[in-house]
Wavefront OBJ file of the C-alpha trace (Angstrom):
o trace
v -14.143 26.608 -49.429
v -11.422 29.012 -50.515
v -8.135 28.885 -48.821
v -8.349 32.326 -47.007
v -11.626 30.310 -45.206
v -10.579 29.725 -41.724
v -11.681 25.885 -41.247
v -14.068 24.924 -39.046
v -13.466 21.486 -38.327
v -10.506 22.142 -36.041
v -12.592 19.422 -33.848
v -11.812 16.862 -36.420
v -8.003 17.181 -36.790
v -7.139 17.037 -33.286
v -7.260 20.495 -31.860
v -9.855 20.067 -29.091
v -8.393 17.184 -27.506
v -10.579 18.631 -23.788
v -13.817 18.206 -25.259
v -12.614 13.827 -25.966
v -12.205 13.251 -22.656
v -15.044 12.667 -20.215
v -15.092 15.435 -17.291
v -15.057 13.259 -14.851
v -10.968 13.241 -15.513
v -11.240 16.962 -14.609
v -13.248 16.960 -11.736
v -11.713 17.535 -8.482
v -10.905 14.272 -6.294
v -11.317 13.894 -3.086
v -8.591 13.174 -0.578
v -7.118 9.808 -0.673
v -7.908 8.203 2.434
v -4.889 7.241 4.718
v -5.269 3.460 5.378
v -5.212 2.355 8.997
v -2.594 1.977 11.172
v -1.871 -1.580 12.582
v -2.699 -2.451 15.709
v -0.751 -1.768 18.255
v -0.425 -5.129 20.151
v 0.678 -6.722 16.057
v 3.198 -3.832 15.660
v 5.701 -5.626 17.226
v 4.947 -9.423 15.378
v 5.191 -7.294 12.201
v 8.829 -5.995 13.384
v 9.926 -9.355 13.746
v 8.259 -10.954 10.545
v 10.020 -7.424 8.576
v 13.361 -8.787 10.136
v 12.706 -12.419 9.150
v 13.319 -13.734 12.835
v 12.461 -17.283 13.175
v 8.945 -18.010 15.115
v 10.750 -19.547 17.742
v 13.040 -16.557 18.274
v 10.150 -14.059 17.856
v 8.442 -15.852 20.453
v 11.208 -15.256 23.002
v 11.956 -11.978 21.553
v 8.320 -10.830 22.544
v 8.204 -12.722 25.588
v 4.976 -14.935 24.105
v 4.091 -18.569 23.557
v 4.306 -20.069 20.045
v 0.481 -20.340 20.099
v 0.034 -16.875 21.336
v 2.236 -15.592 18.244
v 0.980 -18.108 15.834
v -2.987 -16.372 16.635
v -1.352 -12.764 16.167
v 0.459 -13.630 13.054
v -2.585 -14.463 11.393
v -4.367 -12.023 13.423
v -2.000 -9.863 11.103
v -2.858 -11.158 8.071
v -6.101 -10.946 8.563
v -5.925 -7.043 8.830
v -3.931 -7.298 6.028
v -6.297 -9.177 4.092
v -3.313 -11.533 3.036
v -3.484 -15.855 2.380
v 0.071 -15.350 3.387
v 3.156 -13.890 5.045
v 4.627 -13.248 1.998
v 1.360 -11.018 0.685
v 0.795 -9.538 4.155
v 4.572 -8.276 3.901
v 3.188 -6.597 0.385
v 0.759 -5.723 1.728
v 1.907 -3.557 4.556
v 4.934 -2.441 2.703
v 1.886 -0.614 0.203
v 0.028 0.514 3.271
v 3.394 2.360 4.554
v 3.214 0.042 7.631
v 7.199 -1.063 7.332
v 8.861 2.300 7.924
v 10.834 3.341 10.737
v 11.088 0.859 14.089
v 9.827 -2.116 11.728
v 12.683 -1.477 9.369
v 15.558 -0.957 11.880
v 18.188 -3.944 11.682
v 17.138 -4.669 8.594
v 19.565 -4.798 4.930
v 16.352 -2.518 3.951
v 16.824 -0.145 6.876
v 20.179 -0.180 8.286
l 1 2 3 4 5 6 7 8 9 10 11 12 13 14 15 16 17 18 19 20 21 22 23 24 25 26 27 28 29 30 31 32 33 34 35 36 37 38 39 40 41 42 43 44 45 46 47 48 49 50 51 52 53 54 55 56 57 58 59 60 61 62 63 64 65 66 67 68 69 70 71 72 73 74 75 76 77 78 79 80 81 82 83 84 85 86 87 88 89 90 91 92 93 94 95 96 97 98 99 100 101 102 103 104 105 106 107 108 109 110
């Protein structure tokens, strides 16, 4: 091969990085599902837990029994799929579930 050749190999020095890559990285995605909203009858438990109000407080706050909040925190959780507060706070802080109302009074959210 002389040097006034153009080279053929371009594929081996780099120059078709497209045709490396599976095209399934180039396909079109489909929307990313929004998840769920939480319940409404939890929304407030989760506005106290976001604040870090005491049970016993909470329970006065909403105007429950400790039992009755007790069965809606992990009520909570369980939508959360979380083994604890601390997760289920992760959790719905990635599902977008602590902006807003939950957030208000907070260091976080004024």
């Amino acid at each position: 091969m002389s040097d006034s050749t153009p080279r053929k190999d371009s594929q081996a020095h780099g120059l078709r990085l497209v045709d490396a890559f599976p095209d399934e990285l180039f396909a079109p995605r489909p929307a990313r599902r929004l998840p769920a909203p939480p319940p409404p009858h939890l929304v407030p438990v989760l506005a106290e837990l976001s604040r870090g109000t005491p049970d016993t407080v909470a329970c006065r706050n909403l105007h429950m029994s400790p039992r009755t909040y007790s069965r809606r925190v992990a009520e909570l959780l369980e939508c959360l799929g979380a083994q604890s507060r601390f997760q289920g706070g992760a959790q719905a802080v990635r599902r977008g579930w602590l902006v807003g109302a939950c957030l208000a009074g907070t260091a976080e959210g004024g």
